[in-house]
Backbone as ProteinMPNN parsed JSONL, in Angstrom:
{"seq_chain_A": "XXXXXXXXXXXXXXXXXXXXXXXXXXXXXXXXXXXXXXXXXXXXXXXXXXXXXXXXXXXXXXXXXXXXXXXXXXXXXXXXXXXXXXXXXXXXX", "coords_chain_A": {"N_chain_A": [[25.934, -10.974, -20.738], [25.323, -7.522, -21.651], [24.177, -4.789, -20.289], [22.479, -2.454, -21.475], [20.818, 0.253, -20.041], [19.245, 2.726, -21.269], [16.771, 4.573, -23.1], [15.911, 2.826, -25.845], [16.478, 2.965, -29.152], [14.094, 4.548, -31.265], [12.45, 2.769, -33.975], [12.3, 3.653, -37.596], [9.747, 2.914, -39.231], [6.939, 0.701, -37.426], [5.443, -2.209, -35.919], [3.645, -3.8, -33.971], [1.726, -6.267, -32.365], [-0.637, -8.339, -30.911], [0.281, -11.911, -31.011], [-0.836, -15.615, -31.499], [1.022, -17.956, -30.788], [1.944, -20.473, -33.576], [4.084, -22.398, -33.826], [6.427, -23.121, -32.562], [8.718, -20.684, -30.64], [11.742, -18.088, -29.961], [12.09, -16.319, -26.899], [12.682, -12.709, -27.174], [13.973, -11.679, -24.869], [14.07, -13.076, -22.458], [14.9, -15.517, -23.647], [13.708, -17.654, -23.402], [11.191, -20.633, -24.454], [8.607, -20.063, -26.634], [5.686, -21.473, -26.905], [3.622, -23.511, -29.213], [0.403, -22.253, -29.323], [0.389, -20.272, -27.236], [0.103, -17.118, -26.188], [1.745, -14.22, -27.772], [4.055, -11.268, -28.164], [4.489, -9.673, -31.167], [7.002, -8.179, -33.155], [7.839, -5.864, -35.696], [10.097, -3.984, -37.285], [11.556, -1.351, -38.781], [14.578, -0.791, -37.952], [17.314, 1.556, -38.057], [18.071, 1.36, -40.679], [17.849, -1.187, -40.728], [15.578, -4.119, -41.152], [13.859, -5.741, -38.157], [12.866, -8.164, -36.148], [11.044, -9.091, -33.81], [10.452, -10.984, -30.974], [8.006, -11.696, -28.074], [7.7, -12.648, -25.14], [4.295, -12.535, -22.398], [5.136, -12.897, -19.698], [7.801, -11.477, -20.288], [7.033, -8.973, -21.508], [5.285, -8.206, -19.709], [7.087, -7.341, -17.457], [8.717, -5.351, -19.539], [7.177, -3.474, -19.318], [7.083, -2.613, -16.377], [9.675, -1.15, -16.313], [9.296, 0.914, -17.71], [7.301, 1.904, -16.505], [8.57, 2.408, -13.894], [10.787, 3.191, -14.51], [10.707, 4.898, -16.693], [11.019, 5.326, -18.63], [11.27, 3.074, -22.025], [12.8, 0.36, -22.542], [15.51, -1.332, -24.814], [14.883, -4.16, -27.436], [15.362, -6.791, -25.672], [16.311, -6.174, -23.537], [15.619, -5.713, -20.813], [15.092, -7.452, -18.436], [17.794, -6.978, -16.981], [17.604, -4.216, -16.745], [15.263, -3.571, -15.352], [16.447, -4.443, -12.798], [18.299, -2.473, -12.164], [16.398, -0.104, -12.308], [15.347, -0.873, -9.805], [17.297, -1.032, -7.766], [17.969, 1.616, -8.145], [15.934, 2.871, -7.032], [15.926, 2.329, -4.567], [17.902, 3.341, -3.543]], "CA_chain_A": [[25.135, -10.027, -21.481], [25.886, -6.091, -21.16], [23.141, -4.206, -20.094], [22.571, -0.927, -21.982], [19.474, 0.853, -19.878], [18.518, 4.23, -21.481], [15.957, 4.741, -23.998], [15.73, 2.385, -26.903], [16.248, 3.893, -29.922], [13.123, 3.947, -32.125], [12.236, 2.637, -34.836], [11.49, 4.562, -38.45], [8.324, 1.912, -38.994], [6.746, -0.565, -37.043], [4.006, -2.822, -36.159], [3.415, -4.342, -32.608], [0.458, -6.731, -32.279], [-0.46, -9.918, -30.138], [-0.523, -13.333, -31.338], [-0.879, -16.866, -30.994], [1.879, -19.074, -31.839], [1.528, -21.602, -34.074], [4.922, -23.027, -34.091], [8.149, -22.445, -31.281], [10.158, -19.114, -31.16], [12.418, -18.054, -28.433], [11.463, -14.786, -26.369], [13.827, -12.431, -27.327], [14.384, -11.022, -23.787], [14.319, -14.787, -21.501], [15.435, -16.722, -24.385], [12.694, -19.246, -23.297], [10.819, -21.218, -25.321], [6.957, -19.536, -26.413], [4.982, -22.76, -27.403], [2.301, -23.215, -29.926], [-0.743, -22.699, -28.425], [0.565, -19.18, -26.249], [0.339, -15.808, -26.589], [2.984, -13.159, -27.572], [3.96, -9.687, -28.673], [5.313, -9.701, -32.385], [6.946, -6.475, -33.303], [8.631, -5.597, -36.676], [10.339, -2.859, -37.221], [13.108, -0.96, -39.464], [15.969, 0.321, -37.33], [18.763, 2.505, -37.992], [18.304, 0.738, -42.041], [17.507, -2.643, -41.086], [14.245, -4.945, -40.3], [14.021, -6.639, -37.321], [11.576, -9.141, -35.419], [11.185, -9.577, -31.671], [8.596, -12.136, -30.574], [8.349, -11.191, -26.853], [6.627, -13.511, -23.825], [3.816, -12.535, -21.86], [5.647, -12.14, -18.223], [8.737, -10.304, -20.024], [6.142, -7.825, -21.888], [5.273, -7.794, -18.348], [8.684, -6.972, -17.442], [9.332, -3.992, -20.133], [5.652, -2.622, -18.563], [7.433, -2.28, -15.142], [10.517, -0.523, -16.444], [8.687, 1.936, -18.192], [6.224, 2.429, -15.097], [9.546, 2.773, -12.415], [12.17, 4.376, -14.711], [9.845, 6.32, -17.386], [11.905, 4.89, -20.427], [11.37, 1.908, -23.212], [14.125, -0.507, -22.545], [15.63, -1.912, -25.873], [14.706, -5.198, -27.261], [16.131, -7.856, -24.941], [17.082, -5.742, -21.887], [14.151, -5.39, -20.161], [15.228, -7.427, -17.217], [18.725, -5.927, -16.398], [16.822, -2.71, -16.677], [13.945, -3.59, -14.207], [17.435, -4.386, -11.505], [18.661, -1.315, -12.116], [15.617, 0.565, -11.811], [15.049, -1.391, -8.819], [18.972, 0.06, -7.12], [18.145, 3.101, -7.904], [14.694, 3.37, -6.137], [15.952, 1.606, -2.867], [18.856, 4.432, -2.713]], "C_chain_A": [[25.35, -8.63, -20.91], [24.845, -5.683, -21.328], [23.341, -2.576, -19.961], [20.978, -0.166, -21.468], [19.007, 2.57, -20.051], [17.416, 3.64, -22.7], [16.587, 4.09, -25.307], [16.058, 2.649, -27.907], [14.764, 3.596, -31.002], [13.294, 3.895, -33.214], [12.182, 3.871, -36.334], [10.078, 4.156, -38.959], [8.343, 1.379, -38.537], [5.645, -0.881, -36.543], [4.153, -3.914, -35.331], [1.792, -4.687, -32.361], [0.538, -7.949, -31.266], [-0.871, -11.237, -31.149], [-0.447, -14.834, -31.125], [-0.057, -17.743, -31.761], [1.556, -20.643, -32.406], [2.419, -22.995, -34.49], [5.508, -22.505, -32.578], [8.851, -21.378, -31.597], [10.22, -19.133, -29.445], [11.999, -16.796, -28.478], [12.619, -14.425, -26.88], [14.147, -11.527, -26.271], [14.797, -12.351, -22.948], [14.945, -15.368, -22.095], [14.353, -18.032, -24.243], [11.704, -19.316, -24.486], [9.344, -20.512, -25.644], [6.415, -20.977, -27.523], [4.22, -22.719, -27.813], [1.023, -23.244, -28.978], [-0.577, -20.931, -27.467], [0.686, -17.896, -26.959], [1.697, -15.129, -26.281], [3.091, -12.006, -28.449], [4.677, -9.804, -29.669], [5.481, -8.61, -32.67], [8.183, -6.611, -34.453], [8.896, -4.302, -37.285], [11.665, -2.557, -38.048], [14.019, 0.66, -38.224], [17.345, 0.281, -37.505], [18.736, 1.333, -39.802], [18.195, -0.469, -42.018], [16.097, -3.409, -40.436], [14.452, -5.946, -39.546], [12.704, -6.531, -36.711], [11.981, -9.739, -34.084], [9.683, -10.185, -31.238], [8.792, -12.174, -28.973], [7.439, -12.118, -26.064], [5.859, -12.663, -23.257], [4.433, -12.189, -20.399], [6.759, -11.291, -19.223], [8.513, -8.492, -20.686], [5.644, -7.101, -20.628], [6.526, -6.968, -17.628], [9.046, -5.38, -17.963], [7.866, -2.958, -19.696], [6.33, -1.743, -17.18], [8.61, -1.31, -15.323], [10.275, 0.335, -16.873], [7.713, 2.541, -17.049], [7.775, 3.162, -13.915], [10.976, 3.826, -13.394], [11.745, 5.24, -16.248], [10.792, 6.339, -18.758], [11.317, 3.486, -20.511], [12.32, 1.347, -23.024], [14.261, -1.299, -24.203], [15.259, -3.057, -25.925], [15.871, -6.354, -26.615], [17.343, -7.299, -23.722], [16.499, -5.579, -20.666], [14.33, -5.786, -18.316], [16.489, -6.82, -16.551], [17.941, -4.799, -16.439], [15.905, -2.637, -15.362], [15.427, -3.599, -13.518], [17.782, -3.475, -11.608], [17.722, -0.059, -11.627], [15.242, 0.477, -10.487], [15.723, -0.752, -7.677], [18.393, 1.009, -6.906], [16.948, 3.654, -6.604], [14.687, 2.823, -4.882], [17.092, 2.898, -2.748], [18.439, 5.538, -2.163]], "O_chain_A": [[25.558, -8.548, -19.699], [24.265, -5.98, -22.373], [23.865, -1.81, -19.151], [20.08, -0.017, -22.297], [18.579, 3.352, -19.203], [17.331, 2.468, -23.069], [17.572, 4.598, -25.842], [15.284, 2.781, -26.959], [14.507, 2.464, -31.412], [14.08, 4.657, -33.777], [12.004, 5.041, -35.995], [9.252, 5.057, -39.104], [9.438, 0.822, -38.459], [4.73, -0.058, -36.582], [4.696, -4.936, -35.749], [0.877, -3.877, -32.214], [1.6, -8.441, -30.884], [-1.897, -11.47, -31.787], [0.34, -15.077, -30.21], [-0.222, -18.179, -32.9], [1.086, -21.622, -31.826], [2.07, -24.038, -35.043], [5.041, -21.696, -31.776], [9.483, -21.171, -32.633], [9.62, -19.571, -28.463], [11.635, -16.16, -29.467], [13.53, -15.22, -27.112], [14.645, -10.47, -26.658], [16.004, -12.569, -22.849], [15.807, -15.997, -21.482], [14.309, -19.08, -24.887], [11.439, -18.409, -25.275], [8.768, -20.376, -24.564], [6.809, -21.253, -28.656], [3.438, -21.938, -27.269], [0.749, -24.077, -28.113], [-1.654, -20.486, -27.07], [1.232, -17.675, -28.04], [2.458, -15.214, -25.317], [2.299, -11.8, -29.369], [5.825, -10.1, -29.335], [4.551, -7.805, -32.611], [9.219, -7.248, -34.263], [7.995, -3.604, -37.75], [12.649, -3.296, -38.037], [14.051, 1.86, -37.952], [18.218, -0.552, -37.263], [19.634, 0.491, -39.835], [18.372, -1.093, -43.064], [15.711, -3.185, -39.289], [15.061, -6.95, -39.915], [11.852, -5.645, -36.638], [12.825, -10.485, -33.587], [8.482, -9.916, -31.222], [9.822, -12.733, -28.594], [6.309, -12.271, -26.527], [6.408, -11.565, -23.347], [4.141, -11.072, -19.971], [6.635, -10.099, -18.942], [9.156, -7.449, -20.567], [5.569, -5.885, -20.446], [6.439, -5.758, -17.421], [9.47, -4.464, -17.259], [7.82, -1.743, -19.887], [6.152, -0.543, -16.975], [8.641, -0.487, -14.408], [11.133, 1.157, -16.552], [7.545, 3.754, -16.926], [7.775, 4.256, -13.349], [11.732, 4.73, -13.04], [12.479, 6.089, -16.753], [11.091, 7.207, -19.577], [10.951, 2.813, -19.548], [13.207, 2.042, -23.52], [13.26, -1.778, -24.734], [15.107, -3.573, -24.817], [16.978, -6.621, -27.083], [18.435, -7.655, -23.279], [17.068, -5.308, -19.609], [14.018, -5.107, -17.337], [16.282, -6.138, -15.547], [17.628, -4.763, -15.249], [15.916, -1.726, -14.533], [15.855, -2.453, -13.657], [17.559, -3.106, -10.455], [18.083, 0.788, -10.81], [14.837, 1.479, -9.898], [15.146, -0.107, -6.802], [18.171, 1.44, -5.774], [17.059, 4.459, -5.679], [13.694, 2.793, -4.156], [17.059, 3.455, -1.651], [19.233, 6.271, -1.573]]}, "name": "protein", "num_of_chains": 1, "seq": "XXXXXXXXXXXXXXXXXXXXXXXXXXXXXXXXXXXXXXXXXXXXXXXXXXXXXXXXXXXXXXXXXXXXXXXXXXXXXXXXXXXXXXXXXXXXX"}
């Protein structure tokens, strides 16, 4: 996986809420499994002319929290953790 860490690009609409799954979806940062019954961050959005859906976990929402706290940018969907290591480098040099 190639890890692109600047600023995101945003959206032109979108619509970021929490909710409770009621079926299986994969995170789209871990790839792991979010199981009925668990909370997660659903976010739909039109970028650059197309709609897209990112159903995000609980620790890696955690995750794009910390990269935005240590390197003061939005990491795109599903970079979140290369991003946190990088941010990480930089602030030990």
């Amino acid at each position: 996986m190639d890890c692109y860490c600047d600023e995101g690009e945003l959206p032109a609409v979108s619509t970021t809420l929490w909710r409770k799954a009621r079926k299986a979806h994969r995170c789209c940062e871990c790839k792991d499994l979010i199981r009925p019954g668990e909370r997660y961050e659903h976010t739909t959005g039109l970028w650059d002319g197309r709609w897209e859906t990112y159903r995000t976990c609980e620790d890696c929402v955690d995750t794009r929290n910390e990269v935005h706290e240590l390197a003061d940018f939005w990491p795109a969907f599903g970079s979140a953790a290369c991003c946190l290591v990088q941010a990480l480098r930089e602030i030990g040099q």
